[in-house]
C-alpha positions in Angstrom: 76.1 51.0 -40.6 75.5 54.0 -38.4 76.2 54.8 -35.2 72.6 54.5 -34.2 72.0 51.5 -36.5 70.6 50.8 -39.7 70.2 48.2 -42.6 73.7 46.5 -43.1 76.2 47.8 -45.7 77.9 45.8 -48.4 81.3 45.6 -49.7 82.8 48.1 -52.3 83.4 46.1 -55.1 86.6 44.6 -56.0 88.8 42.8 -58.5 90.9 41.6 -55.6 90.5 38.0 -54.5 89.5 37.2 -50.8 92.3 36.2 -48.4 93.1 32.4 -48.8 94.0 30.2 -45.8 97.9 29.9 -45.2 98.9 32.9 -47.5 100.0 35.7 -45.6 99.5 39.6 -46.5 99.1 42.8 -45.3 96.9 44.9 -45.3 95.3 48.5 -43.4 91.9 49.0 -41.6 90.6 52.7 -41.5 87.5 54.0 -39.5 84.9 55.6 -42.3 83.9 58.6 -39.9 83.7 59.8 -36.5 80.8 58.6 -35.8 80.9 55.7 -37.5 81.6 51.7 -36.7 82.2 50.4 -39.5 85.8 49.3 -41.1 87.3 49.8 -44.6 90.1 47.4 -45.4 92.6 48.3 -47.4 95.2 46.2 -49.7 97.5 48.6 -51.0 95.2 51.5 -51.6 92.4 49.5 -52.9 89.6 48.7 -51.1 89.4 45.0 -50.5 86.9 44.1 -47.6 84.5 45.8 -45.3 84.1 44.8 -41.3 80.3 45.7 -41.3 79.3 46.7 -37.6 76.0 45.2 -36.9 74.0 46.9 -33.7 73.2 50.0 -31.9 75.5 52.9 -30.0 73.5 52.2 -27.0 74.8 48.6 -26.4 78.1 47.3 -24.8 79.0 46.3 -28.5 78.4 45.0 -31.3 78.4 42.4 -34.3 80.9 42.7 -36.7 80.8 41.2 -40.3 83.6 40.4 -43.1 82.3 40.9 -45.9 83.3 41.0 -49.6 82.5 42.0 -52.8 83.1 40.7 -56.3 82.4 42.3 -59.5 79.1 42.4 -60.2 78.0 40.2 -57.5 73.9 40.4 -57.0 71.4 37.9 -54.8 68.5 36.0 -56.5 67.1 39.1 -56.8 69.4 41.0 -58.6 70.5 43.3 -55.5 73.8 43.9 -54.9 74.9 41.1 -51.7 78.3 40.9 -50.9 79.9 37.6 -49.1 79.9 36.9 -45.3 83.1 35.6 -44.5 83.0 35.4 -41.1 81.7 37.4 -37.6 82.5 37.7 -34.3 80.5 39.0 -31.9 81.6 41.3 -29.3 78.3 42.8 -27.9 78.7 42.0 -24.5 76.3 39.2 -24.1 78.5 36.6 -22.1 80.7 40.0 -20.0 81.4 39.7 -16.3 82.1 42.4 -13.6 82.3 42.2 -9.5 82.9 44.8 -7.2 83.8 44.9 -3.8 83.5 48.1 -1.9 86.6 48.7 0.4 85.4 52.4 2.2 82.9 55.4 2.0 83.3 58.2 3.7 80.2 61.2 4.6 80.8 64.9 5.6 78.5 68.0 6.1 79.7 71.3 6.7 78.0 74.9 7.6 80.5 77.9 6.7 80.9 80.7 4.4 81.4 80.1 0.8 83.1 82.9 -2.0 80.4 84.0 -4.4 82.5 84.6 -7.5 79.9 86.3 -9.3 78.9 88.8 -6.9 82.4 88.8 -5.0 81.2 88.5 -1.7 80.7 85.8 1.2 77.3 83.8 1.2 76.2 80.9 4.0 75.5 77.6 3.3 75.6 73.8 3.7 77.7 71.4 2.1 77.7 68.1 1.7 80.3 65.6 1.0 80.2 61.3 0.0 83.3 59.4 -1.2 83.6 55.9 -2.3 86.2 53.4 -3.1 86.1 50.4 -4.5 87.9 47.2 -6.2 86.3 45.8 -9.4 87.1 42.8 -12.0 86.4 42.8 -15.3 85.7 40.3 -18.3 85.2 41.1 -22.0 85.0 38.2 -24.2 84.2 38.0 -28.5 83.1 35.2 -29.8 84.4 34.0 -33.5 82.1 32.5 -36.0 82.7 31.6 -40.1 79.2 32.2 -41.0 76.6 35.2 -41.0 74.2 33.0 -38.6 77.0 32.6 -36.3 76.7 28.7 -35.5 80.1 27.5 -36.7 82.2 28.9 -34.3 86.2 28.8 -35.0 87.5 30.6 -31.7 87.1 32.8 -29.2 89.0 35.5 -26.7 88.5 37.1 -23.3 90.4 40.2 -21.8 90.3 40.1 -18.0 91.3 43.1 -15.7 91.1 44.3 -12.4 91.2 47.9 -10.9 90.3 50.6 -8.8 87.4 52.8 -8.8 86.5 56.3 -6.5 83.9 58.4 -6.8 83.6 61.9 -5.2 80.0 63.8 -5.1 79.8 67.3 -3.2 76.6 69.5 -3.0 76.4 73.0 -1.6 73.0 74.1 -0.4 73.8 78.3 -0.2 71.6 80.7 0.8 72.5 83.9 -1.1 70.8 87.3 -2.1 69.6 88.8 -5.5 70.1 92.3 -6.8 66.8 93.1 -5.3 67.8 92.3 -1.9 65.4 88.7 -2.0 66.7 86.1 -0.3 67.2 82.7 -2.9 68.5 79.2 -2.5 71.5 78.3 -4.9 72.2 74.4 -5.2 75.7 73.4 -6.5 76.6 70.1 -7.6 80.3 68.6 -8.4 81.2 65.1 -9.2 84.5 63.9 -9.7 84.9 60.1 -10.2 88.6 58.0 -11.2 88.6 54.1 -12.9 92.1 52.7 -12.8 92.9 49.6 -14.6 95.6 47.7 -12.6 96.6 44.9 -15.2 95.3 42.7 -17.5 95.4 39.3 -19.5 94.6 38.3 -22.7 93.3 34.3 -23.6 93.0 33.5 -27.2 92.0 30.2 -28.9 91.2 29.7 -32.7 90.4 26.5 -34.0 90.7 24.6 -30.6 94.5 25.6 -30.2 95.9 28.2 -27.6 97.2 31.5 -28.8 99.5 33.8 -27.0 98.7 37.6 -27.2 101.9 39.9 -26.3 101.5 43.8 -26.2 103.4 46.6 -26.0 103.6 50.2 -26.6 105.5 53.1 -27.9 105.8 56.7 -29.0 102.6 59.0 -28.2 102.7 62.8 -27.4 100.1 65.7 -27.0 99.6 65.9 -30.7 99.6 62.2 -31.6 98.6 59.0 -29.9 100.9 56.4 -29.1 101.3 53.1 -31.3 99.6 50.1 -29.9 101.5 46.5 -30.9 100.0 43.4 -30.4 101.3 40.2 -31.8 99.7 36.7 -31.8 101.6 33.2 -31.9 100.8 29.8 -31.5 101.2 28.6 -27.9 103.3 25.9 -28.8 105.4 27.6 -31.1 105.8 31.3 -29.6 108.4 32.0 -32.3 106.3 31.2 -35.0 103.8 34.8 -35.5 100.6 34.4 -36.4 99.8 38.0 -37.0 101.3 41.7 -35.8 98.8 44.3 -35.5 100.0 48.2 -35.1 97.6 50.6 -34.7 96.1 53.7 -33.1 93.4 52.1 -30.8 90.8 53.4 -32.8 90.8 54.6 -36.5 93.6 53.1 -38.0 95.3 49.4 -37.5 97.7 47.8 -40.2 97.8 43.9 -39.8 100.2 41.7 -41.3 100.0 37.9 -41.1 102.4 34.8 -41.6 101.9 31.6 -43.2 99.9 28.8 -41.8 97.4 31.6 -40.7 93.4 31.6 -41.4 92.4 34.9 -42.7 89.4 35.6 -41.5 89.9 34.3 -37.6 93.0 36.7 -37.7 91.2 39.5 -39.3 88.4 39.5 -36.8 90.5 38.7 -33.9 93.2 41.4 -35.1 90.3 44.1 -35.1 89.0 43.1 -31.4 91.9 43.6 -30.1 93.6 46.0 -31.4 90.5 48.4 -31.5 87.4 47.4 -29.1 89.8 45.5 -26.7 92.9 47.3 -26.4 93.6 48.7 -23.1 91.9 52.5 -23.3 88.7 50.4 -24.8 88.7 47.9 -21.7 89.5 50.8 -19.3 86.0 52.6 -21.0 84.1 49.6 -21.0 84.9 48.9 -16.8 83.6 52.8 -16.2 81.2 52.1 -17.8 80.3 49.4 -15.3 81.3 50.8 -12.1 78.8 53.9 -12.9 76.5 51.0 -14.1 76.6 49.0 -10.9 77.9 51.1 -8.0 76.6 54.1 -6.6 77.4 56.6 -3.5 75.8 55.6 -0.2 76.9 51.7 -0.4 78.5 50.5 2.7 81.9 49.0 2.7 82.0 45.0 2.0 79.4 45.4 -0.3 80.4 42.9 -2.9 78.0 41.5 -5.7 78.9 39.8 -9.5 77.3 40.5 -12.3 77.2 38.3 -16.0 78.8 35.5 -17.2 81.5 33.5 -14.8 84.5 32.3 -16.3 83.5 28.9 -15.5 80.5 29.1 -17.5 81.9 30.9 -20.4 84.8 28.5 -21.1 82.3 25.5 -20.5 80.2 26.9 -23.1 82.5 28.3 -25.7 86.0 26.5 -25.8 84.9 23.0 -26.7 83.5 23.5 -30.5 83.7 21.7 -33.4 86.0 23.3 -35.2 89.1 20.8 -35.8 92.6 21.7 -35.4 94.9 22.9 -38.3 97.3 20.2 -39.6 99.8 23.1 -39.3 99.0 23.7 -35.8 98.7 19.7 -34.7 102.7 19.6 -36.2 103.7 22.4 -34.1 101.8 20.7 -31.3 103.2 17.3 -32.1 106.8 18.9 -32.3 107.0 21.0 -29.7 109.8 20.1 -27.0 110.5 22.1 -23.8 113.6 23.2 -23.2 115.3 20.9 -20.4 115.5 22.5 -16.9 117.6 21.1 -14.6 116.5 20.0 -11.1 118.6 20.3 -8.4 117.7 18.6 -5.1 118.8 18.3 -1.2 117.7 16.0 1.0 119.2 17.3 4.4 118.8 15.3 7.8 116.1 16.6 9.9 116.4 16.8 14.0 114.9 13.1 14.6 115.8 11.5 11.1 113.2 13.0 9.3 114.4 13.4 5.6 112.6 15.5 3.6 113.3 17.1 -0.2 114.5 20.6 -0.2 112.5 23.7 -2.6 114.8 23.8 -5.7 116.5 27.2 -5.3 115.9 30.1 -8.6 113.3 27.7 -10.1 111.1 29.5 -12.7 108.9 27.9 -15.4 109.4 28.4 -18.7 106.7 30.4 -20.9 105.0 28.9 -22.2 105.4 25.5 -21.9 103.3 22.4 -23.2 105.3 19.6 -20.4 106.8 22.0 -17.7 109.5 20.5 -14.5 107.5 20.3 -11.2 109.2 21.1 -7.6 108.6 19.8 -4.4 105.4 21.9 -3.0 103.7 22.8 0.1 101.3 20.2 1.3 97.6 21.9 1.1 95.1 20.9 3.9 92.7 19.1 0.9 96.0 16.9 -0.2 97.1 13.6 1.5 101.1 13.7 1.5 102.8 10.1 2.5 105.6 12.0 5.0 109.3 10.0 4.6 109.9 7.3 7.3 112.5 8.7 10.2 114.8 6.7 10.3 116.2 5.5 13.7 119.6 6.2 14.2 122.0 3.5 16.0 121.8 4.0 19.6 123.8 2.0 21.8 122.6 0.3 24.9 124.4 0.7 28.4 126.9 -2.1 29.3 127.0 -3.0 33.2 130.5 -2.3 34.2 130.6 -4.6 37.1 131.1 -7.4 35.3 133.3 -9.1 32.8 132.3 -7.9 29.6 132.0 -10.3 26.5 133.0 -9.5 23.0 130.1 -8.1 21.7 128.4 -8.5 18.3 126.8 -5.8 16.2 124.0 -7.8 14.6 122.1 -6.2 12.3 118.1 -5.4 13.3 117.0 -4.3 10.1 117.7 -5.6 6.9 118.6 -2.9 3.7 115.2 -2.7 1.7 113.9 -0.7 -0.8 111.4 2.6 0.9 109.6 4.1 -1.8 109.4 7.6 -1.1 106.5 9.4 -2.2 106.8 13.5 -3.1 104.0 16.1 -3.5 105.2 18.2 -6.4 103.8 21.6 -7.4 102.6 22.2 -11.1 102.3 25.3 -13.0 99.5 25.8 -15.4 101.5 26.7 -18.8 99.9 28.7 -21.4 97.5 27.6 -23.6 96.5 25.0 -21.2 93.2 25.2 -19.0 91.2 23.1 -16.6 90.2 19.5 -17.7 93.3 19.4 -20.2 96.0 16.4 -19.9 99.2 17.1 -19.6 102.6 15.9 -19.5 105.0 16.7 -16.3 108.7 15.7 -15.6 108.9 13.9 -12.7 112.0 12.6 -10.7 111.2 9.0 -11.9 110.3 10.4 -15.9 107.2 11.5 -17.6 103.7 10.7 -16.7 100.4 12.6 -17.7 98.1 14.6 -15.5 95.2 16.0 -15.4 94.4 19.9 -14.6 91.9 20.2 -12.0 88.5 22.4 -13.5 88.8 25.7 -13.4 92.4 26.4 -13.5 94.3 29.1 -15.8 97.6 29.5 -17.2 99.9 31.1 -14.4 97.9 29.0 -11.5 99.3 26.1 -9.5 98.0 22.7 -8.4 99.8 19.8 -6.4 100.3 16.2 -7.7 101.4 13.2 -5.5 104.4 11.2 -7.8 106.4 8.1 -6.3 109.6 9.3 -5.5 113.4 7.2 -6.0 113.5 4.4 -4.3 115.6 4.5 -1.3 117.9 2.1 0.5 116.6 1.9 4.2 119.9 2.0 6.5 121.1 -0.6 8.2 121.2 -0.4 11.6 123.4 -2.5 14.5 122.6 -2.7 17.9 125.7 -4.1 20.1 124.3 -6.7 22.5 126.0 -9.3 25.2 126.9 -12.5 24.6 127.2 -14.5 27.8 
């Protein structure tokens, strides 16, 4: 297609076989033009498929197709069709973006202003607005297998956050012709600066976590730098899924492993490695700070606009699509690396025993069943606080009188405390709100579940029974007449 839009292209044809599931290859995607969106994949230096943008420039995005072409291939009507293997759909319909406006500032100013044209000194007015501003950001692609796009097999989001100023100035000068009449001059300059701060990638195909790593080298005046992305199960973050290398924009060679779907890693290799690498995302959130802020708001102006995250992964990550045998073994097999727990339970003034933080903790990444460490008790959470326990105080003995032996009997028999703990969890990767999983506690494993709306990286609090603990015995002396 265009840039602009028009009817849908088909597939160059090819004696080349499409991609197969679990075979791995390479292969090299090339812009056709300049102003062009759509993709010619290469095998070699054959053309083997086509990533036929569907949509308009003037949209956030649009709806990509894989498509190829056999020899000779035709419709019922003879036309040459080529075969939809899959879409995703990265038009922005399910985006998010808040602001929050931090300041503003307003000037005006009467003085003389330098007339470089006429090289001399003209009055006039200027005025001057500033603004500055935080701002989130969400893009999100959705991953089908067919052409209508209702057999979804994954989808992504990119979430960042930033900064965003914008500077306007406008000079009101009164100046004077060559034939000595007075005219009006108005100048105008706007200057305006979107910083992305950081950002995340979340990836899921076929209803199992991916993790997305990135990095970045070379670049220089002439050239731009490399972009690398590479993809890996969750639960096997050796184990690649595919490596992407590529410009940003024209140019992107892919390679996947086995145990890979082709077309879910062709269409999530192109998303991000071209419409939602980091210059892409940084264009897309100008784009909405000009969309959606404007000089003259007044600071602590917040407002949201689009899809929550809530919403989005309510919608779109429970589908139908069933997990890979391939990925269910790595699932089944995966075993976290042991970290060992160290504890301190030091004496308290008045008794009070109470479990110590475990000192250079760290979780692992990522991790499917992760160690947990005694937490801070939140407002919302009901701790059980240790008993004290009451140290053996001895009772005055009258001096006066003869004093009988005395007898420590014991007041207290030894008996079991249970001690309950409040320990602090740490979303892994590739885990989400409403998932089950399992957590190493001080008495052995038991399963939880992650409160709604949590993300990898976040922390919740869980109440686990704690080693049972001998109460101590305690004597008092008393007096036997």
């Amino acid at each position: 297609m265009g840039c602009c839009g028009s009817s849908e292209e088909n597939a160059a044809e090819t004696e080349l076989p499409p991609p197969k599931w679990g075979e791995p290859f390479s292969c090299r995607m090339k812009k056709q033009g300049i102003f062009d969106a759509d993709y010619d994949i290469y095998k070699g230096d054959e053309k083997w498929m086509l990533l036929d943008a569907a949509g308009s420039f003037w949209d956030d995005g649009y709806c990509y197709y894989l498509k190829h072409r056999s020899p000779g291939q035709v419709d019922e009507e003879g036309k040459p069709t080529s075969t939809v293997l899959g879409a995703v759909n990265i038009r922005g319909d399910w985006d998010a973006f808040s602001f929050k406006v931090c300041g503003a500032d307003r000037d005006v100013d009467i003085g003389p202003f330098y007339d470089v044209w006429d090289g001399d000194v003209d009055w006039g007015v200027s005025s001057e607005r500033k603004l500055w501003a935080t701002w989130t950001y969400s893009k999100r692609a959705v991953i089908y297998s067919d052409y209508e796009m209702t057999n979804q097999i994954g989808w992504l989001d990119i979430t960042g956050s930033g900064t965003w100023f914008e500077e306007e100035e406008e000079r009101i000068i009164h100046d004077t012709d060559a034939d000595g009449r007075e005219v009006i001059r108005h100048e105008r300059e706007r200057h305006v600066r979107c910083r992305t701060n950081g950002f995340r990638y979340k990836f899921n195909v076929f209803n199992t976590p991916m993790l997305i790593s990135y990095s970045k080298s070379g670049g220089s005046f002439w050239s731009s730098p490399t972009l690398n992305f590479k993809a890996a199960n969750a639960f096997a973050p050796d184990v690649a899924l595919f490596a992407v290398s590529g410009d940003g924009e024209r140019n992107a060679t892919i390679e996947t492993f086995p145990n890979s779907d082709p077309v879910s890693t062709l269409l999530a290799a192109y998303a991000i490695s071209c419409k939602l690498d980091p210059k892409e995302f940084g264009s897309g959130a100008q784009r909405m700070c000009e969309r959606h802020m404007h000089l003259g708001m007044w600071p602590g102006t917040a407002n949201f606009h689009g899809m929550d995250e809530q919403a989005f992964e309510a919608q779109f990550t429970k589908y139908a699509a069933p997990v890979p045998e391939v990925f269910a073994q790595q699932v089944a097999s995966f075993v976290p690396q042991p970290q060992p727990q160290q504890m301190s339970i030091p004496m308290q003034p008045g008794g009070a025993q109470r479990p110590a933080q475990p000192a250079g903790w760290a979780p692992q990444q990522p991790m499917a069943m992760v160690q947990v460490q005694p937490g801070v008790v939140q407002p919302s959470v009901a701790m059980a606080q240790p008993m004290a326990q009451p140290m053996a105080q001895p009772m005055a003995q009258p001096m006066a009188q003869p004093m009988a032996q005395p007898m420590a009997q014991p007041m207290a028999q030894p008996m079991a405390q249970p001690m309950a703990q409040v320990m602090q969890v740490m979303v892994p990767p590739g885990m989400q709100g409403g998932m089950t999983m399992q957590v190493q506690a001080p008495t052995g494993m038991m399963q939880v579940q992650i409160p709604m709306g949590l993300v990898p990286g976040q922390a919740f609090q869980i109440q686990v029974p704690g080693m049972t603990q001998p109460a101590m015995a305690v004597a008092q002396p008393m007096m036997v007449q």
